[in-house]
C-alpha positions as CSV (number, residue, x, y, z in Angstrom):
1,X,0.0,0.0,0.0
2,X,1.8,2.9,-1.0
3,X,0.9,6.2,0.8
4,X,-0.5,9.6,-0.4
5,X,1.7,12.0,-2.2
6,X,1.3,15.9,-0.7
7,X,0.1,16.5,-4.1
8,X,-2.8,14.0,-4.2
9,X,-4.2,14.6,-0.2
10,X,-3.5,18.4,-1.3
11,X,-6.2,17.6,-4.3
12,X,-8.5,16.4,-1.9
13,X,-8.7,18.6,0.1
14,X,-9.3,21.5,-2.0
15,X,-11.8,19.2,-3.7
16,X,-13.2,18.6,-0.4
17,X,-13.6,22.0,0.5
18,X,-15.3,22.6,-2.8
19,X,-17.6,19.7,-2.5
20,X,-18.6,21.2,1.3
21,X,-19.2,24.6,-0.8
22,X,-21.8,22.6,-2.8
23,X,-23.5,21.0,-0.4
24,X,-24.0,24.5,1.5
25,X,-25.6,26.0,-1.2
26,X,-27.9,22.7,-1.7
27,X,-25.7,21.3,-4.9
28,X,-25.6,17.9,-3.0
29,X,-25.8,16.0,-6.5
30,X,-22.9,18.5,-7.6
31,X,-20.7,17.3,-5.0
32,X,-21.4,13.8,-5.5
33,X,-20.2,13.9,-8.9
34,X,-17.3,15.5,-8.5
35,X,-16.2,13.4,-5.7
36,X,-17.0,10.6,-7.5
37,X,-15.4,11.7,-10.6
38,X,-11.7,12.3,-8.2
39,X,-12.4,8.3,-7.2
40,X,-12.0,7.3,-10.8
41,X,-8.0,8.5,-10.1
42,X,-5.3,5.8,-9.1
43,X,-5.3,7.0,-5.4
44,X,-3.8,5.7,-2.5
45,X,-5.8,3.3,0.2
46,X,-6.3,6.5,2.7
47,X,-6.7,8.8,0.2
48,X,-9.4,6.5,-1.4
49,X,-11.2,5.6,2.1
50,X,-11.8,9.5,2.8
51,X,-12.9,10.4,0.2
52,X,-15.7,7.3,0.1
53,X,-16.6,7.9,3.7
54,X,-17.7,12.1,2.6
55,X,-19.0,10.3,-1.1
56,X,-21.1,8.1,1.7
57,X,-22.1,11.8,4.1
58,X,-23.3,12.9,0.4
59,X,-25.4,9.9,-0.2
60,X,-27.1,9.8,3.5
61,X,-28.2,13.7,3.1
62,X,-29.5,12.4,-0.5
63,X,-31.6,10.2,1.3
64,X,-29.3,7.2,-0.4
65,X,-28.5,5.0,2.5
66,X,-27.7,2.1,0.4
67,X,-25.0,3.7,-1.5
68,X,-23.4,5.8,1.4
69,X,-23.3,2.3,3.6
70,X,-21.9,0.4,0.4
71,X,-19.4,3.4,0.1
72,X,-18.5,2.7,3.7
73,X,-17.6,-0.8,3.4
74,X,-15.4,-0.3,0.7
75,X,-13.5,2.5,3.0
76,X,-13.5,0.1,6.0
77,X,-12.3,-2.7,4.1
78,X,-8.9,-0.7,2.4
79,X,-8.2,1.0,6.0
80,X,-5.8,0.1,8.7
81,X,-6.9,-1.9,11.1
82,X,-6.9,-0.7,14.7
83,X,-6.9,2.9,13.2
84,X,-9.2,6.0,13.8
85,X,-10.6,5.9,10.3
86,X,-11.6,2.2,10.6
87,X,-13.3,3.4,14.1
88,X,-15.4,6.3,12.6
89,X,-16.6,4.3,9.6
90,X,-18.0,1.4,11.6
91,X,-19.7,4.2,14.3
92,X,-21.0,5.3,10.8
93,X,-22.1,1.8,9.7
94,X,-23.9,1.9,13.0
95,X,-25.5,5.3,12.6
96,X,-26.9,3.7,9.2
97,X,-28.4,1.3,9.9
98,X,-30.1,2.1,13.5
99,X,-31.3,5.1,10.7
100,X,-32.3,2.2,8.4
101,X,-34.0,0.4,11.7
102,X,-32.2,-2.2,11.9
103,X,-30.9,-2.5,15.8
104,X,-29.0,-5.2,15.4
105,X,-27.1,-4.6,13.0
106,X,-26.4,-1.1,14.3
107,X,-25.0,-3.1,17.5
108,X,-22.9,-5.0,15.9
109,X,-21.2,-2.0,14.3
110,X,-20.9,-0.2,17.2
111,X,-19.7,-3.5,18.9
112,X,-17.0,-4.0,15.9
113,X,-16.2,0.0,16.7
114,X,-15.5,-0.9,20.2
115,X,-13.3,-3.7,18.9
116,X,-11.6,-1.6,16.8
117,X,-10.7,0.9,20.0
118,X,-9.4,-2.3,22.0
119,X,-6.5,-2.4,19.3
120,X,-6.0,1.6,19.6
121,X,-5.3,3.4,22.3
122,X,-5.2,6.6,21.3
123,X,-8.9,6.2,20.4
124,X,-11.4,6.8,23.7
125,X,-14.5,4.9,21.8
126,X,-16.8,6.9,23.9
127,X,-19.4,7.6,20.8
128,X,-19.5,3.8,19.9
129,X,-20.4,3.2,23.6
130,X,-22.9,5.8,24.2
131,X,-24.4,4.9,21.1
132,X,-24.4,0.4,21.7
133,X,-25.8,1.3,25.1
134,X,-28.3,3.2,24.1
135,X,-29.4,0.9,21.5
136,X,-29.3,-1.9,24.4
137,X,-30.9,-0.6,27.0
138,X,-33.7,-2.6,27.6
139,X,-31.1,-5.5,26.7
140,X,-28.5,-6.7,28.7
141,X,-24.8,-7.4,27.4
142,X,-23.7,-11.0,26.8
143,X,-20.5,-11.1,28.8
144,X,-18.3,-10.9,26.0
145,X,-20.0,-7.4,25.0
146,X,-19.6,-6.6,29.0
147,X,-15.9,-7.3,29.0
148,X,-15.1,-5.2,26.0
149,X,-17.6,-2.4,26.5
150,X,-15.4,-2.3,30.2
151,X,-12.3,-2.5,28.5
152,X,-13.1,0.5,26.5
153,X,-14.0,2.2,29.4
154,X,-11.4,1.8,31.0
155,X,-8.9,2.8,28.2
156,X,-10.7,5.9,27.5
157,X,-10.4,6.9,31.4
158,X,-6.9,6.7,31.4
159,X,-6.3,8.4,28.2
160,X,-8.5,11.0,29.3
161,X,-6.9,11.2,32.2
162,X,-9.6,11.7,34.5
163,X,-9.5,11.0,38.1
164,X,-10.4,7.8,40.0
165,X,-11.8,4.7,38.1
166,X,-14.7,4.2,36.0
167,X,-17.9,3.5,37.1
168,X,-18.1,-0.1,35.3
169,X,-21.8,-0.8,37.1
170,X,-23.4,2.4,35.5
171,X,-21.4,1.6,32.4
172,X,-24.3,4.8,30.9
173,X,-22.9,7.3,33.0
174,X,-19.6,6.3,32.6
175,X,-19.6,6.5,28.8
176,X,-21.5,9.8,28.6
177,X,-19.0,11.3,30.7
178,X,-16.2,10.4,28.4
179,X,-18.2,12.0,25.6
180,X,-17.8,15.2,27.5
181,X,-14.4,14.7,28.4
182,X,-13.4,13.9,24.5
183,X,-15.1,17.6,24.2
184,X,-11.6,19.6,26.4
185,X,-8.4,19.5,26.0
186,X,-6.1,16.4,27.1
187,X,-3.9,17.2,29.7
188,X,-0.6,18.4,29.0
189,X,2.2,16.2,30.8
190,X,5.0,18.0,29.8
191,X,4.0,21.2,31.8
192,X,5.9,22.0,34.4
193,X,4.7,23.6,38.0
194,X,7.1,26.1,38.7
C-alpha cells in the first residue's frame, strides 16, 4: 500500500472544500459527482477511504442510504486496522443502519467500533459506547459485550486522564462522561509547575 503524495491529499482537500461549498448551497448532486469523478483516479488506500466515507455523508443527506453504507464498506475494508478511520466508519455503519431500523445490526457495528478501540489506544471509543448502550438498554450485554464495553471504558479513562476509576456498574454514566471529556483538552504532561 503505497501512501499519499502531498500533491494527491492536497487535491483532496481543496476538492473537499469545494464539495462542502456545494453542499451549503444545496448542490448535493454537484458534490457527489465531483467526488466521484476524483475516485476514478489511481489514489492511494487513505486517500481513497476519505474520500468514500464524505461520497457516503453525500449519499445519506440524498436520502441514499444504500449507497453511502456500500461506500462505507469499501472505505473500512482498504483501511488500517486498529486505526481512527476504521473506528469512525463502523460508528457510521452503525449510525446507518439504526437510521435504516435495523438495531442489530447497528449493535454489531458499534460493537465491531469498540473492537476496533481495543486495538488503539489513542482512540477513547466513547461515541460507539454511548451509542451500543443506548441501542441496548432494555437488553443486557452477553458477557463478552460486557468485558469489552469495560475495556473500552477503562482505556478511555486513562487516556483522558480523568480522576479515580470508571464506574463499570453504570457503564451509561460512565460512557457519557467520556463523551464530554473527548469535548476539552487532554492534559498536557509536559508542563511543568514552577
Amino acid at each position: 500500500m503505497r501512501p499519499s503524495t502531498d500533491s494527491e491529499w492536497l487535491a483532496w482537500i481543496s476538492l473537499q472544500a469545494h464539495a462542502l461549498k456545494l453542499m451549503t448551497t444545496e448542490r448535493q448532486r454537484e458534490a457527489h459527482s465531483e467526488v466521484s469523478s476524483f475516485l476514478e483516479l489511481h489514489l492511494a488506500d487513505d486517500t481513497r477511504a476519505d474520500a468514500l466515507a464524505f461520497r457516503a455523508v453525500i449519499s445519506t443527506e440524498q436520502g441514499e442510504i444504500e449507497l453511502a453504507k456500500a461506500d462505507l464498506l469499501k472505505a473500512r475494508s482498504i483501511v488500517t486496522a486498529g486505526s481512527y478511520k476504521k473506528y469512525t466508519i463502523e460508528l457510521a455503519l452503525g449510525g446507518l443502519s439504526e437510521e435504516a431500523g435495523d438495531s442489530m445490526e447497528a449493535a454489531s457495528w458499534y460493537l465491531e467500533a469498540l473492537n476496533t478501540v481495543v486495538k488503539d489506544p489513542t482512540t477513547s471509543g466513547g461515541s460507539a459506547l454511548v451509542s451500543l448502550l443506548t441501542l441496548k438498554q432494555h437488553a443486557s450485554l452477553d458477557p463478552d459485550q460486557q468485558e469489552v464495553c469495560e475495556r473500552v471504558a477503562r482505556q478511555a479513562w486513562s487516556l483522558f486522564q480523568m480522576p479515580g476509576e470508571p464506574d463499570l456498574t453504570d457503564l451509561g454514566k460512565t460512557a457519557r462522561a467520556l463523551v464530554q471529556a473527548s469535548a476539552r483538552p487532554l492534559p498536557r504532561s509536559d508542563v511543568s509547575d514552577s
